[in-house]
N, C-alpha and C positions, 0 to 999 in steps of 0.2 A: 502385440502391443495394441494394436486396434480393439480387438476383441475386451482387454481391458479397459480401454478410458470408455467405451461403449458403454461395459455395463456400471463400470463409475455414473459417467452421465444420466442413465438410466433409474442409478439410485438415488441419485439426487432428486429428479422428477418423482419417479413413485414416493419418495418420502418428503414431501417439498416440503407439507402442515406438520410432520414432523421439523422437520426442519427449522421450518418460522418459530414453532411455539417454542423450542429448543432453546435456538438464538437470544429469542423474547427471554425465558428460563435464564440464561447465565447472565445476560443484561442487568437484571433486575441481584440476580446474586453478587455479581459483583462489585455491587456499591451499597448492598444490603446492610445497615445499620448503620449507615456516614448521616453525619446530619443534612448534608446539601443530597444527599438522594440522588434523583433523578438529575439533576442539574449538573453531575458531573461529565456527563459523557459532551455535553455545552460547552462547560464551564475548560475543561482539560486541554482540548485543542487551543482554544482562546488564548489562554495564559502560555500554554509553551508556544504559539506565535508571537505572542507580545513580548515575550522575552525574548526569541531571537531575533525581532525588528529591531529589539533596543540595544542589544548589544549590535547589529550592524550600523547601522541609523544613531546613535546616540552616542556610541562609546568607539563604536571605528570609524565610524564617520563617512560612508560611503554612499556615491553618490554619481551617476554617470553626469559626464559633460551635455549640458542640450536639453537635460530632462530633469522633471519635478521630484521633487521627493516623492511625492502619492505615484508615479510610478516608478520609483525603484520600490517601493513598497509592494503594487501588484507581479513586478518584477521578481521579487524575494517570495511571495507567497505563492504565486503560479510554480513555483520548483518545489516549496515547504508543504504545502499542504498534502501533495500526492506523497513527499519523500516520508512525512507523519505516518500516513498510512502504511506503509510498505513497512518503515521501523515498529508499528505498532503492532503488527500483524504477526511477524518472522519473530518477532520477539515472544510472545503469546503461542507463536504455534510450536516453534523449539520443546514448550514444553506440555501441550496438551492431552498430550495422547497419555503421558505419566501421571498427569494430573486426573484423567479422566478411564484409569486404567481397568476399574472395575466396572463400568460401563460396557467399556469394552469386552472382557472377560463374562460380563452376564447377556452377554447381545444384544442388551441395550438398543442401543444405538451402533451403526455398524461406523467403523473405525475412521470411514473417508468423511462420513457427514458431521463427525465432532469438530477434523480439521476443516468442514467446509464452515462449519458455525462459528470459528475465529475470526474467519474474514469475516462472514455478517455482521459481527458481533463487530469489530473495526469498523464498518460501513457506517453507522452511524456518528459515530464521531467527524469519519472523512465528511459525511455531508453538510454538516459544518460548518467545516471549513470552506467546502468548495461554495455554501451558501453567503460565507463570508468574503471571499472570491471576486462572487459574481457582484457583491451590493461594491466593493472597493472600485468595479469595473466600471459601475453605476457611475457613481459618485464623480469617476473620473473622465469618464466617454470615452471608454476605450471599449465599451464592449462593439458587438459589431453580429452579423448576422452569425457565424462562426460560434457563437456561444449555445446555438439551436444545438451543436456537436457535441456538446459537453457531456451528456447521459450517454454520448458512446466511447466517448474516453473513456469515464468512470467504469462504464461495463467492461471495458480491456482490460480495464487495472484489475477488475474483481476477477477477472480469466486468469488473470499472468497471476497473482498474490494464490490462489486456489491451487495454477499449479507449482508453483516455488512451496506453499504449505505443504502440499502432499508428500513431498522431496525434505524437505527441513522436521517434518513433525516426526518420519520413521525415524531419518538419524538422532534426532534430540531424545527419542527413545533407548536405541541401541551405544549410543555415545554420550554420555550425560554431557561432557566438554563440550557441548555444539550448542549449545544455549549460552556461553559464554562466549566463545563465538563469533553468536550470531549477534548480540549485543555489543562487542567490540568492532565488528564490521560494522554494523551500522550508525557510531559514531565516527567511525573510518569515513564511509561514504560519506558522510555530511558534509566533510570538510572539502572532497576531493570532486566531488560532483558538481557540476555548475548550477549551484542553486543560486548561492549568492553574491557569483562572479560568471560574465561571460564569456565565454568561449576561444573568444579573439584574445582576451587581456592572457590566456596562455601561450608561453612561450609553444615556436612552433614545430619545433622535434618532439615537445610532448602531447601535445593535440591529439594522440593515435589514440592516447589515453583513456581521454574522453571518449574515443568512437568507437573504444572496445566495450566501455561504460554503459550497460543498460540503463543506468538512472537519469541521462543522457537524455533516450527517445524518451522516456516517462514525462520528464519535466517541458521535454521540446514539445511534446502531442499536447500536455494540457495548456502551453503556453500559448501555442498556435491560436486555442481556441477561443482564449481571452483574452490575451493582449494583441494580437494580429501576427501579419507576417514580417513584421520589422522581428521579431522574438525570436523566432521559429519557423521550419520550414515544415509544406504540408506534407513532406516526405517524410517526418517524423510521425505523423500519424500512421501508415504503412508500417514502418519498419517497427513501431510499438505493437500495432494491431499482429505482426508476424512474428516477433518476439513472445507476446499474449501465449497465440494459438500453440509456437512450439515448446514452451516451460508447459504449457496446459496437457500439451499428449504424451511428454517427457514424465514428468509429474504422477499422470494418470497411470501409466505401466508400472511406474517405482510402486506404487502406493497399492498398485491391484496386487502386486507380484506380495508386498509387505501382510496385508491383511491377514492372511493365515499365521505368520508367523507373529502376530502383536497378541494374538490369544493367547499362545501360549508363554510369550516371555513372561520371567518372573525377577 
């Protein structure tokens, strides 16, 4: 197991400028002949947060006791904007490897760096959001020294999302069903995850729920670091960053063990 997230790790480095210009490469294709262009990887996250604030905030009406709307709003988006990424990513990588299969087959590009160029490829959009985040935190003064931490959340997301890809892109290959899925699970989580409800407002024989729930630490770590520790405890940073590390070495060995075997499927 070692031996293979090694030399994963390793390919990733010796091939990094591959990599970027890669990334850069499908960026650009993927929006290639919309008229808004460039503006949509902006424009995308924007709008699907503005629409789930509105249906929370406008159409259900919710609101904690004590506190402003503009913070249940950093409230709602310290959960959404990392759970955007996570759904945009798993969704994208289910199918990449099929999509990008002669690639593969001409050695191109070798099989872990396509799934690593999903998440890049997501990465721009998350920042985004979390640039949009940080200005609501602004606005509100809630940010706080804690937000210096935020480039190291975001890098755990991109560790854990990297190794959840390398695990979800073989099977979305070998199982076409897992792209469907993965797309129904992550309309599942939304609902089920304490994005846009907290924690306590769960009854409490089901609470384990949540603490089996990785989406959980995700939204606890990024909460922590910009709304404070009324949100989130700094033990969700840990248990995310060690979550992170072990989808990442798990991940690593799935995908080394896979490689040989993505050649030759047909």
């Amino acid at each position: 197991m070692a031996v293979g997230v090694s030399a994963l790790v390793s390919n990733q480095w010796r091939f990094k400028r591959v990599l970027y210009a890669s990334a850069k490469a499908e960026l650009r294709k993927r929006y290639a002949g919309t008229l808004l262009s460039s503006l949509w990887p902006v424009l995308y996250p924007l709008l699907f947060l503005g629409a789930y604030l509105f249906v929370w905030i406008v159409v259900v009406g919710v609101r904690y006791p004590g506190t402003g709307r503009l913070d249940y709003v950093m409230f709602l988006f310290g959960g959404l904007v990392p759970f955007l990424y996570l759904m945009d990513t798993m969704t994208a990588g289910a199918a990449v490897i099929k999509q990008n299969i002669q690639l593969v087959k001409s050695v191109i590009l070798p099989v872990d760096l396509i799934i690593t160029r999903t998440v890049l490829v997501g990465l721009v959009g998350h920042l985004v959001g979390v640039a949009l985040l940080i200005a609501l935190g602004a606005v509100n003064g809630s940010l706080t020294w804690r937000v210096g931490l935020l480039p190291i959340v975001v890098a755990i997301q991109v560790l854990w999302l990297v190794g959840l890809a390398w695990i979800v892109a073989p099977l979305g290959l070998i199982v076409p069903d897992v792209g469907h899925l993965v797309s129904l699970a992550s309309i599942l989580l939304m609902f089920v995850s304490p994005i846009a409800f907290k924690p306590e407002m769960v009854p409490g024989r089901y609470r384990v729920l949540l603490q089996l729930n990785p989406i959980t630490y995700m939204v606890d770590a990024y909460r922590w670091v910009t709304i404070g520790p009324s949100a989130a405890s700094v033990n969700a940073l840990f248990l995310f960053g060690a979550l992170a590390a072990a989808a990442f070495v798990i991940g690593g060995a799935f995908c080394w063990r896979f490689k040989s075997f993505a050649v030759d499927f047909e």
